[in-house]
C-alpha positions in Angstrom: 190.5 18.2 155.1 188.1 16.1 153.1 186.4 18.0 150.2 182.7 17.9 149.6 181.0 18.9 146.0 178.1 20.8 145.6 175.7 22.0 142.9 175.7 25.7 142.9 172.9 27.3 140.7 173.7 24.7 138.5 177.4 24.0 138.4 179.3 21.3 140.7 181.5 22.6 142.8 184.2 21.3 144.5 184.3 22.5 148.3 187.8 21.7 150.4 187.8 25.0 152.7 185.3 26.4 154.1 182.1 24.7 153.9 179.9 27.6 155.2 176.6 28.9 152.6 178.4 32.4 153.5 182.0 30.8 151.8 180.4 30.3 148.5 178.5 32.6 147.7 180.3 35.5 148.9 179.1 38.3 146.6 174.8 37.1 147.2 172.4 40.0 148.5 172.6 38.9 152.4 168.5 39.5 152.5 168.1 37.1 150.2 167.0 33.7 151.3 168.5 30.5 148.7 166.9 27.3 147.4 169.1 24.2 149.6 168.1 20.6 148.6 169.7 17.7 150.5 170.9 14.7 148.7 167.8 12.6 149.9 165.1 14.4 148.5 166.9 13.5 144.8 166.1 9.6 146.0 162.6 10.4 147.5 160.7 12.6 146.0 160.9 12.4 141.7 158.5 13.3 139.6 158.0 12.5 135.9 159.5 15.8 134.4 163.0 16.7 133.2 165.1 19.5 133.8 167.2 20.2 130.5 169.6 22.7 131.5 171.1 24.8 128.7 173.8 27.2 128.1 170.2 29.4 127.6 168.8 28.6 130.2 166.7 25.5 132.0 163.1 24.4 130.1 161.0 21.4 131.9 159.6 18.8 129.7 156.7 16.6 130.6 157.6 13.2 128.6 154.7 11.0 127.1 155.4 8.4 124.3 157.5 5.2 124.2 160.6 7.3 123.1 160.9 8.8 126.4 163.1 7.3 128.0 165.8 8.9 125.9 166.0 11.6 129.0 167.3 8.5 131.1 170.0 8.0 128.7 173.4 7.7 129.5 174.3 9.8 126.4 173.0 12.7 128.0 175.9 12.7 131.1 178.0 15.2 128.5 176.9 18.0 126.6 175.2 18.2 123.0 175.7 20.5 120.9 173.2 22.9 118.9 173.6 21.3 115.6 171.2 23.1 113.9 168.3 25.4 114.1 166.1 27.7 112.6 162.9 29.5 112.9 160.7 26.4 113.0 162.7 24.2 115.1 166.4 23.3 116.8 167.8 19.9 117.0 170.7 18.7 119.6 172.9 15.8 118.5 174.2 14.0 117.3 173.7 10.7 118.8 173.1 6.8 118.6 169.4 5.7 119.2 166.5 2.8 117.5 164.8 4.4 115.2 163.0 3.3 112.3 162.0 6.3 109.6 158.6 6.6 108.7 159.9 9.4 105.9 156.9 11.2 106.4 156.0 14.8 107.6 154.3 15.5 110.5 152.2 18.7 112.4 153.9 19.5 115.3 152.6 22.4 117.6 155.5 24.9 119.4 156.8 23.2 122.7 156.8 19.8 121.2 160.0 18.0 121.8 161.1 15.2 118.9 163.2 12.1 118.5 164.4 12.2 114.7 167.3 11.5 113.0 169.3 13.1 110.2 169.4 11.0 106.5 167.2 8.3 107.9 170.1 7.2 110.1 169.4 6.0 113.3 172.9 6.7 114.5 172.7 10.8 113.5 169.9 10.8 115.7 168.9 14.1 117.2 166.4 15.5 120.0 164.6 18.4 118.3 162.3 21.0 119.5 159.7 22.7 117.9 159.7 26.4 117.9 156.6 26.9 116.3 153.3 25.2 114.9 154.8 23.2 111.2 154.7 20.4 109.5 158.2 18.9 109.1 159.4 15.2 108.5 162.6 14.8 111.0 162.8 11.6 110.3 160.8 10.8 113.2 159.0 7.3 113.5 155.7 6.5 113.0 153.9 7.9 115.9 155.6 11.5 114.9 158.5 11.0 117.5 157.2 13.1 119.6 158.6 12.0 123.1 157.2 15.0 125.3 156.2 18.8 125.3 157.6 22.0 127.3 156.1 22.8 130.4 158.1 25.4 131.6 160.8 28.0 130.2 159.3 27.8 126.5 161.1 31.4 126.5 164.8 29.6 126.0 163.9 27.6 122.5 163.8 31.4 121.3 167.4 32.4 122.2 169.0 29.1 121.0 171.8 30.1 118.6 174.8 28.6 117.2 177.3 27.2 120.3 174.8 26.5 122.7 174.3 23.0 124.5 172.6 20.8 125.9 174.7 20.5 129.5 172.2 18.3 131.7 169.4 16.5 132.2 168.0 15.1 134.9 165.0 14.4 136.6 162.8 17.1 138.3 162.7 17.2 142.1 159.3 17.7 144.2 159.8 19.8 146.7 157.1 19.1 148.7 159.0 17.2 151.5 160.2 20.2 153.3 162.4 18.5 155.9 164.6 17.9 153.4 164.4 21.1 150.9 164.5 24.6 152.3 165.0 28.0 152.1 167.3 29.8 154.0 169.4 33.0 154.6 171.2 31.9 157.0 175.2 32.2 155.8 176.5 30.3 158.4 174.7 27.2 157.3 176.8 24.2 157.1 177.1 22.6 153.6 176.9 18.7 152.8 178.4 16.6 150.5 175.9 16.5 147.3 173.7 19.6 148.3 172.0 21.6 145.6 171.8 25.2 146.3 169.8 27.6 143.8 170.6 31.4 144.6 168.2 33.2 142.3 165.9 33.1 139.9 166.1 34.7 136.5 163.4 35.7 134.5 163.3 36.0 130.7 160.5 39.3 129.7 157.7 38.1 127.3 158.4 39.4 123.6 162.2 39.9 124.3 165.0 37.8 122.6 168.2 38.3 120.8 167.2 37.4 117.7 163.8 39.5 117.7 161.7 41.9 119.9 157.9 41.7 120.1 156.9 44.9 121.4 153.1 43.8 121.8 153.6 43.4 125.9 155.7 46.3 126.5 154.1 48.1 129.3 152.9 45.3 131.1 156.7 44.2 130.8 158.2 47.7 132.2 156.3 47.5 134.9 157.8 44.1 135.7 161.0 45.8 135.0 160.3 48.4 137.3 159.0 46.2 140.2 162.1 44.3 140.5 164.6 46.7 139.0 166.3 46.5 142.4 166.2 42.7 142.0 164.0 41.6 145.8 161.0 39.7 145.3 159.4 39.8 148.2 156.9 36.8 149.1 154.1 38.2 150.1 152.1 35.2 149.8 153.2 31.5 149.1 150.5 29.3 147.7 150.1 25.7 146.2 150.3 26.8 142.8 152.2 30.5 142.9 154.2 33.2 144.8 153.0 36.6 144.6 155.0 39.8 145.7 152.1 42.7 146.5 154.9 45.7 147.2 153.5 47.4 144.0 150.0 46.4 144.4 147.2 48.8 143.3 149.3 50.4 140.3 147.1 50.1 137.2 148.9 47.8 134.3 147.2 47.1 130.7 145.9 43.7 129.6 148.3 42.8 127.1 148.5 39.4 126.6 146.0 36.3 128.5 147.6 32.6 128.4 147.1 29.6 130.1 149.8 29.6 133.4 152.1 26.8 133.3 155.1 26.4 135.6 157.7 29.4 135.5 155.3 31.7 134.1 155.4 34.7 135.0 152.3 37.6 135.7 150.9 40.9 136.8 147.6 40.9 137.6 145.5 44.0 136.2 142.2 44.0 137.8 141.1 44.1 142.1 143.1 45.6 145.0 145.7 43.3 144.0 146.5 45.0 140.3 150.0 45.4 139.7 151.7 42.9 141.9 153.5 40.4 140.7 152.9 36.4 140.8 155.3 33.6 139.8 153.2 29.7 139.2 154.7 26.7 140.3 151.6 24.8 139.0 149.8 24.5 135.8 146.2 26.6 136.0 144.4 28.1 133.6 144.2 32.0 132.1 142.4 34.7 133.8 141.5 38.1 132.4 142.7 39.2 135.7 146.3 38.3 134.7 148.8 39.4 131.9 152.2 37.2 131.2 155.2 39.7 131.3 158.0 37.0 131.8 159.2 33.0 132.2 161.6 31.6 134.6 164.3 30.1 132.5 166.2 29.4 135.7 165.6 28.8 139.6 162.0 27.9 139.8 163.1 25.6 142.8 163.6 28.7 144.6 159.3 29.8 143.8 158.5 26.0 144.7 159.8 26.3 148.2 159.6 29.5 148.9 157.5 30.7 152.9 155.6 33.5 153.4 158.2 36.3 154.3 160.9 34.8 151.8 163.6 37.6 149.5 164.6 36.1 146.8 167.3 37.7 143.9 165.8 37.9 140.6 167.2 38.7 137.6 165.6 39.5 134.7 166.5 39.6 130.5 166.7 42.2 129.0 167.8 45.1 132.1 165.9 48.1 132.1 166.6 50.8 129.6 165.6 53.9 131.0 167.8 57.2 130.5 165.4 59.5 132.9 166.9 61.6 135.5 170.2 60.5 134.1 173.0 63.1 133.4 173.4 63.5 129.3 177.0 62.1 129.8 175.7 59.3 131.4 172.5 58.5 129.1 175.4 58.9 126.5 177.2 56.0 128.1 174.7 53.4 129.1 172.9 54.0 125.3 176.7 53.2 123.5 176.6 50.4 125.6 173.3 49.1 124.5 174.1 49.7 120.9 171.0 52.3 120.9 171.7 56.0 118.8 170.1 59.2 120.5 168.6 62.1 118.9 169.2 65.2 121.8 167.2 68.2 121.7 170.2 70.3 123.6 173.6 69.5 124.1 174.8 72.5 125.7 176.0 73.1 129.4 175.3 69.9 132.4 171.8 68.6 131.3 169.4 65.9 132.9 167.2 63.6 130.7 163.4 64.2 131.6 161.6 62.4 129.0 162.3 59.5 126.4 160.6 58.1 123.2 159.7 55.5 123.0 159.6 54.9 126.6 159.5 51.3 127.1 162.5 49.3 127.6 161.0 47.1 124.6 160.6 49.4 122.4 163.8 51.5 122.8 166.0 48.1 122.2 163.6 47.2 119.4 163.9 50.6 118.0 167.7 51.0 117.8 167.0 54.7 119.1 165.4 56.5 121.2 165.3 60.8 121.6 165.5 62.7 124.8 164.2 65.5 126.0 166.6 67.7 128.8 166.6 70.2 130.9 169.5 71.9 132.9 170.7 70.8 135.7 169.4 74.0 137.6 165.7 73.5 136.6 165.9 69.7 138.7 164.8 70.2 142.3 166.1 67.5 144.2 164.1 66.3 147.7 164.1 63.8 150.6 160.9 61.4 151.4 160.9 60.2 154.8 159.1 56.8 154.6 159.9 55.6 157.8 157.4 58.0 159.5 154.8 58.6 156.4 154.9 55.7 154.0 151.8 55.3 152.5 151.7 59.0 151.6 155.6 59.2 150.4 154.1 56.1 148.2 151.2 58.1 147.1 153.1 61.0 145.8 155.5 59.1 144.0 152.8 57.8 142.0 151.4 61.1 141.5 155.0 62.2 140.3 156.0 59.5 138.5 158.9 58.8 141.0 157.6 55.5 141.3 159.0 55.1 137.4 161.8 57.6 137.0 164.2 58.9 139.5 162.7 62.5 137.8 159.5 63.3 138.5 157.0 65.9 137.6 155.0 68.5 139.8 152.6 71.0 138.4 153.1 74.6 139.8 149.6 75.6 141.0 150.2 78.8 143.4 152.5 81.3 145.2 151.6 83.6 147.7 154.1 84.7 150.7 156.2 82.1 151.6 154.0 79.1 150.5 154.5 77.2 147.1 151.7 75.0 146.3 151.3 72.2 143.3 148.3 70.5 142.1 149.1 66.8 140.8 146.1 65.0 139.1 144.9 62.3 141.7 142.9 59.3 140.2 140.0 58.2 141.1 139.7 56.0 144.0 143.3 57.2 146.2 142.6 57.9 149.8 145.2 60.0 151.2 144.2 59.5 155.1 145.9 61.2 157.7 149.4 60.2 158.4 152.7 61.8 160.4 150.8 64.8 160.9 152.6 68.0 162.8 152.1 68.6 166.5 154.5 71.6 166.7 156.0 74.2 164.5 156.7 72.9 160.6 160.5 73.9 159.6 160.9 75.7 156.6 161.2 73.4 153.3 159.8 70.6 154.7 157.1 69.2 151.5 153.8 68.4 152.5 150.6 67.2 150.8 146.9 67.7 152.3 144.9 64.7 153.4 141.6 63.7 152.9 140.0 65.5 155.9 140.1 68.8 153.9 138.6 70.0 150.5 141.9 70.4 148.8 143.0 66.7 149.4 146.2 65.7 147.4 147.7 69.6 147.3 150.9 69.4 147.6 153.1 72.5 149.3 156.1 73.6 150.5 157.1 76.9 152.9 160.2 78.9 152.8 160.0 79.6 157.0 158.8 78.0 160.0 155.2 78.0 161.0 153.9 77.0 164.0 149.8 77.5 162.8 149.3 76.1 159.5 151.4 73.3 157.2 153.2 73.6 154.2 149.7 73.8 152.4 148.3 76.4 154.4 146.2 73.7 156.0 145.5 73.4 159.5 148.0 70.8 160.9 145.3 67.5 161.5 144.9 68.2 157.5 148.5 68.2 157.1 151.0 65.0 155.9 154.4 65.8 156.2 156.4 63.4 153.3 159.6 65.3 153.4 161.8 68.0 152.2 162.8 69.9 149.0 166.7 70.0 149.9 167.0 73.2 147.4 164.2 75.5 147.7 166.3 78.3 146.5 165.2 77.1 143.0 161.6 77.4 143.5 162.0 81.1 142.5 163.4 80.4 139.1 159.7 78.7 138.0 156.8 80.2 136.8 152.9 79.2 138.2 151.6 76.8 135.5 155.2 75.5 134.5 156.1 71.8 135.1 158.8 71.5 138.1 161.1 68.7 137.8 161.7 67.0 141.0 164.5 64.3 142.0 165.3 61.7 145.0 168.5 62.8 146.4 171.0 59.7 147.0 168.8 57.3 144.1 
């Protein structure tokens, strides 16, 4: 059988079996469509910026300068090494290239990529990158040696450290010739000889890397975090110079930090309908106060370039979420050790659940080094059951009002009880309609959670009964007033709280 090699997020792979999409990547979210680019479009359809892959992560460089054509080299078929680096700049070499000194320092601005050499030797030559704004003399020629400037993944020259490469080069690919580049989640899909097939995306959160944490975007981070904690982006919309994934539209995220929005760059936008989703620019545009960077794509922006309306795509995102919330203490104790993070406990004793951490932010906690938790037994945590499939936009609703759209604990005021009824009173922002949705036509069964609509005065009341009734919902509302959500799978507890106390509610199963 003849074998067939194909590039697989990066890496060539050599294909003799089964040439199916399904064959190779086995272990892929099956919703998830993948980036496929046939051989042709390489030949057809260039552009005049580089991909530099690295064992970081992949940065696109616009080239300018006579000095560029250094990306063509041959030199570059085999990795570089880091040579050296620090917090100003990192330099990749050596190597052999026509350089005459001008021994004289230079302003370079962060993103700016130089040809320099080491000594004033033309054959220690190195391509260096500057981290930050300096003036430096790398033994660049006259014109400053600067041979081109990040456009995309400015996020890796951070996390550079001693033993990464340099592992490719190569020209970037304009996908605008669909017939040729596609997405697809189809696993049956025949592969070809010299195919390139991107699987995922994975995005690098503003402020984070391993040498240091800026803490400065840290909500506006979580909530990216939080939006693709399960790792889907959904393309909501695909235009010429973005994707956008609207699933957690309308949530209100801070203005933290307003750039220009290159290629790979990643946003939540924080004002309009629209707040809180999340977009993804395959184009250079300009800021907006409307927008907020959280992130950069240091790999897979192929997948956002040709990407349709309707597209899943895996995401991954550095660093993973730190959040100890609803956990059990044994297991907040593990995941921390992990992490390298120390706790400080308020209570130890007995089978305990973790309702509250400081700092909260997944920034700030790995910034920190620690974090303290406050618990509760595992008695006071009521778990339920939301039925989405017959009342989304209110199941939505009250997970926002809970904080269930954060934590898998969330929080409901005890308002009143009287009979068999148990009523809460959530604080509902301004602005949320609750309208009427999977309303009750017959008798209500006990312990089925409700919340009242906007056709009566007590809209977003939330209630539970401990028997059937076949007059009145669980908020003692006439039914047309009534949304059913769900049910509270242990309303035994409810007896243990007090009105005024905080109950502690959890989603069975997440």
């Amino acid at each position: 059988m003849t074998a067939i090699t194909v590039h697989l997020d990066g890496e060539q792979l050599e294909i003799e079996g089964e040439k199916r999409l399904g064959a190779v990547i086995p272990d892929r979210d099956p919703r998830c469509s993948v980036a496929v680019i046939r051989p042709a479009s390489r030949e057809s359809a260039l552009t005049s910026s580089y991909r530099i892959t690295t064992t970081r992560g992949e940065i696109t460089v616009e080239p300018s300068g006579e000095g560029a054509q250094v990306f063509d080299a041959p030199l570059f078929s085999k990795p570089h090494q880091l040579h050296w680096h620090d917090r100003y700049a990192a330099a990749f070499g050596p190597f052999s290239r026509d350089i005459s000194p001008a021994r004289t320092p230079r302003l370079y601005e962060r993103g700016d990529v130089i040809l320099g050499c080491g000594g004033y030797d033309p054959k220690r030559s190195y391509l260096i990158f500057s981290k930050m704004r300096h003036s430096a003399d790398f033994g660049a020629g006259g014109d400053g040696g600067i041979i081109g400037r990040v456009v995309s993944g400015m996020g890796v020259l951070d996390r550079w450290t001693t033993g990464d490469a340099i592992t490719r080069i190569e020209q970037v690919i304009s996908w605008a010739d669909t017939t040729r580049s596609f997405t697809t989640a189809d696993r049956d899909l025949v592969l070809e000889d010299g195919m390139e097939i991107v699987t995922r995306m994975v995005i690098s959160a503003q402020g984070f890397s391993t040498a240091a944490i800026d803490t400065s975007t840290a909500e506006s981070v979580e909530h990216l975090l939080i939006a693709l904690r399960g790792g889907p982006f959904t393309v909501s919309r695909a235009g010429s110079t973005h994707i956008v994934d609207l699933s957690r539209s309308e949530t209100d995220v801070p203005q933290e930090l307003r750039l220009p929005r290159r290629e790979g760059i990643v946003t939540v936008r924080t004002s309009g309908k629209s707040r809180g989703s999340i977009y993804i620019y395959t184009d250079d545009i300009p800021a907006s106060p409307a927008h907020t960077v959280v992130g950069q794509v240091t790999h897979g922006i192929e997948l956002a370039r040709i990407a349709r309306e309707g597209d899943i795509l895996c995401v991954d995102i550095e660093p993973e979420r730190f959040d100890l919330i609803g956990k059990s203490l044994s297991q907040a104790r593990e995941i921390a050790g992990e992490r390298g993070i120390a706790l400080s406990i308020d209570s130890g004793e007995g089978e305990r659940v973790v309702v509250d951490q400081v700092p909260a932010t997944t920034l700030e906690s790995l910034q920190a080094r620690q974090v303290e938790l406050t618990t509760v037994p595992f008695e006071r945590v009521i778990d339920i059951a939301l039925d989405d499939a017959h009342a989304p936009a209110s199941c939505d609703i009250f997970r926002k009002l809970t904080g269930l759209h954060q934590h898998r604990v969330g929080r409901l005021p005890f308002f009143f009880h009287f009979e068999d009824v148990y009523l809460f009173k959530p604080s509902i922002p301004k602005g949320v309609k609750i309208i009427p949705e999977n309303t009750p036509e017959d008798t209500v069964p006990a312990a089925t959670l409700a919340i009242t609509n906007d056709s009566r005065r007590g809209s977003g009341l939330v209630g539970v009964r401990t028997t059937d009734n076949s007059e009145f919902g669980p908020t003692s509302e006439p039914f047309e007033g009534t949304n059913l959500i769900g049910r509270i799978l242990e309303p035994e507890k409810l007896k243990d709280y007090q009105e005024k106390e905080t109950v502690f509610i959890r989603e069975a199963g997440k």
